[in-house]
C-alpha positions in Angstrom: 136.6 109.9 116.3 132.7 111.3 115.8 129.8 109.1 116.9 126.9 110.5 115.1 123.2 110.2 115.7 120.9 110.4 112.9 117.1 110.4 112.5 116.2 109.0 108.9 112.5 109.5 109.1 112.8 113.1 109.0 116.6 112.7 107.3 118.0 115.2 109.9 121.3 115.0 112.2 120.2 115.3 115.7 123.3 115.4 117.3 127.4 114.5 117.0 129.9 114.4 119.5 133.8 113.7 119.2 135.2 110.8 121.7 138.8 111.0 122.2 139.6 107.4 121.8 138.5 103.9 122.9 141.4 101.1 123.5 141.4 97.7 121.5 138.3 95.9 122.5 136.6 98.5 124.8 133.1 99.8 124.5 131.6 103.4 125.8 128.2 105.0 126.3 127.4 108.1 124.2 124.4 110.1 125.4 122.4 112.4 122.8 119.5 115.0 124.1 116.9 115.4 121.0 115.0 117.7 121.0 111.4 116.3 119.4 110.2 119.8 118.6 109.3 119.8 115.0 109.8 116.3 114.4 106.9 114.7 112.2 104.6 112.1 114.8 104.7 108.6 114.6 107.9 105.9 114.5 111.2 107.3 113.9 114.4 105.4 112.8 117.4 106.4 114.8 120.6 105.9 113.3 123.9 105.5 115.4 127.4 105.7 113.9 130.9 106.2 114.1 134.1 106.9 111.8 136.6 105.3 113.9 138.3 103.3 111.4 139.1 99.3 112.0 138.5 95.7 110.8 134.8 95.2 111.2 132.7 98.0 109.3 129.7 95.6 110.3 129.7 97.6 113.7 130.0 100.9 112.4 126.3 101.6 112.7 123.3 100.6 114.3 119.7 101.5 114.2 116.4 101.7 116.4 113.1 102.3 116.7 111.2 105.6 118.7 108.1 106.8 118.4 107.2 110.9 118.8 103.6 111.5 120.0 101.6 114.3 119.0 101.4 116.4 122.2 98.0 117.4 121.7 96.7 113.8 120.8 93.7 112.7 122.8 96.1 110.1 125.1 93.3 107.2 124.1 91.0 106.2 121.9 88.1 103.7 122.4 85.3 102.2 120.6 82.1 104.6 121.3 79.6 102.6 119.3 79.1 99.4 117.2 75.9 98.8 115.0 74.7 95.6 113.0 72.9 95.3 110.1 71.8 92.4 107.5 71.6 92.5 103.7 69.5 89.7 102.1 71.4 88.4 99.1 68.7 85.5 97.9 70.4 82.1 98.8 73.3 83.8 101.5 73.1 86.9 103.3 75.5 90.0 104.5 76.0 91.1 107.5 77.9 94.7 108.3 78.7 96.0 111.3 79.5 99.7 111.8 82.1 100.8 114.4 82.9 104.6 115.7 85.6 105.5 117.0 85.9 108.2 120.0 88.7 110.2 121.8 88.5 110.2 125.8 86.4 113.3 125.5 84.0 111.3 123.1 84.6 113.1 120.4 85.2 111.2 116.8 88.4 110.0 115.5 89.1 109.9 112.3 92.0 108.1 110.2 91.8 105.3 113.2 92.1 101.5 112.0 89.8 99.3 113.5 90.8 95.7 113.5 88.3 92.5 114.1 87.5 89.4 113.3 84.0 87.7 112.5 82.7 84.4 114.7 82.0 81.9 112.8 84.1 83.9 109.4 87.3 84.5 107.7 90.7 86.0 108.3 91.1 89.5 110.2 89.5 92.5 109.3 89.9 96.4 108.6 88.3 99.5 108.3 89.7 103.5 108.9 87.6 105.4 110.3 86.2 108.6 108.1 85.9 112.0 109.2 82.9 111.3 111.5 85.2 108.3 113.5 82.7 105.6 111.6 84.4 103.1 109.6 82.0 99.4 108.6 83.1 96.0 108.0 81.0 93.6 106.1 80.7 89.9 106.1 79.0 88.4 102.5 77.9 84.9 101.6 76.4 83.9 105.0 74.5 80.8 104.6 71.1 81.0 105.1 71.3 78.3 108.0 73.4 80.5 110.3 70.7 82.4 112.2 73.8 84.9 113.4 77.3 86.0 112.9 79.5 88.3 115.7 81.9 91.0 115.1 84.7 91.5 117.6 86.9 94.3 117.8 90.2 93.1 118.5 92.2 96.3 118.2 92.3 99.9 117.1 95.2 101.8 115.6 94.8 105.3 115.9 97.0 107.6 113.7 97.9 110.1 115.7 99.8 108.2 118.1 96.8 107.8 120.9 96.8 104.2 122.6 93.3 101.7 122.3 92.2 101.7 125.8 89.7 98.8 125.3 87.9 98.8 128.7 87.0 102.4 128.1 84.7 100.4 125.0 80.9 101.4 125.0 77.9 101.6 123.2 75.4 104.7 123.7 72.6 102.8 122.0 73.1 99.5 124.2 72.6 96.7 121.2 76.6 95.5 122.0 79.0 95.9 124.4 81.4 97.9 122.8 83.7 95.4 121.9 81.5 92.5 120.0 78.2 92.8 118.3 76.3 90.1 117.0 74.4 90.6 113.8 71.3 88.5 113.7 69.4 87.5 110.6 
């Protein structure tokens, strides 16, 4: 019988090898090389199967997750900068924060999701991160009694496969710490 590797993402056979035969009950260990060149970055579904025919087609296949990083990806990303500002709104008020993102070399990312959360505020929030690695969140209908509101990153998704390396987290102008700022009315 053929065991068969297949990776869906890219819907391309990376490799098939024939076994010549596994007794009643048994089990074996198949081993593929791939060869990543090519491949499109980011999470690939793998896709392992046989055609030996018997009873239980619900263990004919299986499937797993691997990721291909871009080779030429800066190997982290980190917040560079974070700035507050306040919009008066007449009874409330908004306050934004404005969030770069940097490689190791400090150079911009773009297309990176920055993910935080506002103290005292709502649910999660996003931004992506434009050509210039500067992405803003906002937070509207701030009472007029809360003096001040903070913005904490809590994680950024680059998309070209980097890793957030948090405690890299600056600011070059000094009003945060990288990681929180607090916006004050």
């Amino acid at each position: 019988f053929t065991v068969t590797l297949y990776d869906e993402t890219d819907a391309v056979e990376i490799g098939a090898q024939l076994f010549p035969g596994l007794n009643a009950g048994g089990t074996a260990e198949v081993t593929f090389s791939w060869n990543t060149t090519g491949s499109s970055f980011g999470d690939h579904t793998l896709r392992g199967s046989h055609d030996l025919g018997d009873e239980n087609g619900a263990n004919d296949a299986a499937a797993t997750t691997a990721t291909v990083l871009d080779p030429s990806a800066p190997a982290t990303v980190h917040i560079g900068d974070l700035d507050g500002a306040t919009a008066d709104n007449g009874g409330t008020w908004t306050a934004s924060v404005t969030a770069v993102v940097h490689d190791a070399a400090e150079a911009a990312v773009s297309g990176a999701t920055v993910h935080g959360v506002w103290n005292p505020g709502a649910s999660p929030v996003t931004c992506v991160t434009d050509g210039t690695g500067t992405c803003s969140v906002s937070l509207p209908g701030i009472r007029k009694r809360t003096k001040e509101v903070s913005f904490t990153v809590t994680s950024v998704t680059p998309s070209n496969g980097s890793t957030y390396d948090a405690g890299a987290n600056h600011d070059g102008d000094g009003d945060s710490d990288g990681t929180t700022m607090t916006v004050i009315r």
